[in-house]
C-alpha positions in Angstrom: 83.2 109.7 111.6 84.1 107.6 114.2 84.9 104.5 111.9 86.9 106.9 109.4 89.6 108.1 112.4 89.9 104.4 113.5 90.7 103.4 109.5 92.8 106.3 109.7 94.7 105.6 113.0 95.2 101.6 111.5 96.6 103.0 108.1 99.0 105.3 109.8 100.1 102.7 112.2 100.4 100.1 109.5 102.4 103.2 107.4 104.6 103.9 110.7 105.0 100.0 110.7 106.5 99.4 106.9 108.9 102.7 107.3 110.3 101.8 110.8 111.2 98.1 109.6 111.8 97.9 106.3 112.7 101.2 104.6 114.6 102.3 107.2 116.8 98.9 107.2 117.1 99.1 103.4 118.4 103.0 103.3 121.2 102.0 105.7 122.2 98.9 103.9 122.3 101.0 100.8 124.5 103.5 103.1 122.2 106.5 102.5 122.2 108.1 106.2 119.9 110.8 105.4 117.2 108.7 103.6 117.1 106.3 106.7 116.7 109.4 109.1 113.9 110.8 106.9 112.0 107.6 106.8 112.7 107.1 110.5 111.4 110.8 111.5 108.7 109.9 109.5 107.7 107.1 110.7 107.4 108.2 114.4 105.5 110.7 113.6 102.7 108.2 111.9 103.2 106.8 115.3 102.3 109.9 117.2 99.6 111.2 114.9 98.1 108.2 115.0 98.9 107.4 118.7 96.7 111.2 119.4 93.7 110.3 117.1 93.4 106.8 119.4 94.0 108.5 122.2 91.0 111.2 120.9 88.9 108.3 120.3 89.5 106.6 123.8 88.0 109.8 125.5 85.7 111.0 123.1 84.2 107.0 123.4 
């Protein structure tokens, strides 16, 4: 269980990663402002959910 939330925790990270840098830069260079906020919402909360299963895993460890 322990090895499926830390898979989990890198895929949303990696997730939280791609939206951040690159769909957010390529919805504002195609001037669609809501897409870019939608990806960036998005990927801050990857960030966070992933950010509170580590954080899980560093005091349940």
């Amino acid at each position: 269980m322990i090895r499926l939330l830390a898979c989990t925790a890198m895929v949303l990270l990696f997730s939280a990663l791609i939206l951040l840098s690159v769909d957010r830069n390529i919805y504002r260079t195609s001037g669609w402002v809501r897409e870019s906020k939608y990806a960036a919402v998005l990927g801050w909360a990857c960030t966070g959910a992933a950010g509170f299963i580590l954080a899980g895993l560093l005091i349940y460890l």
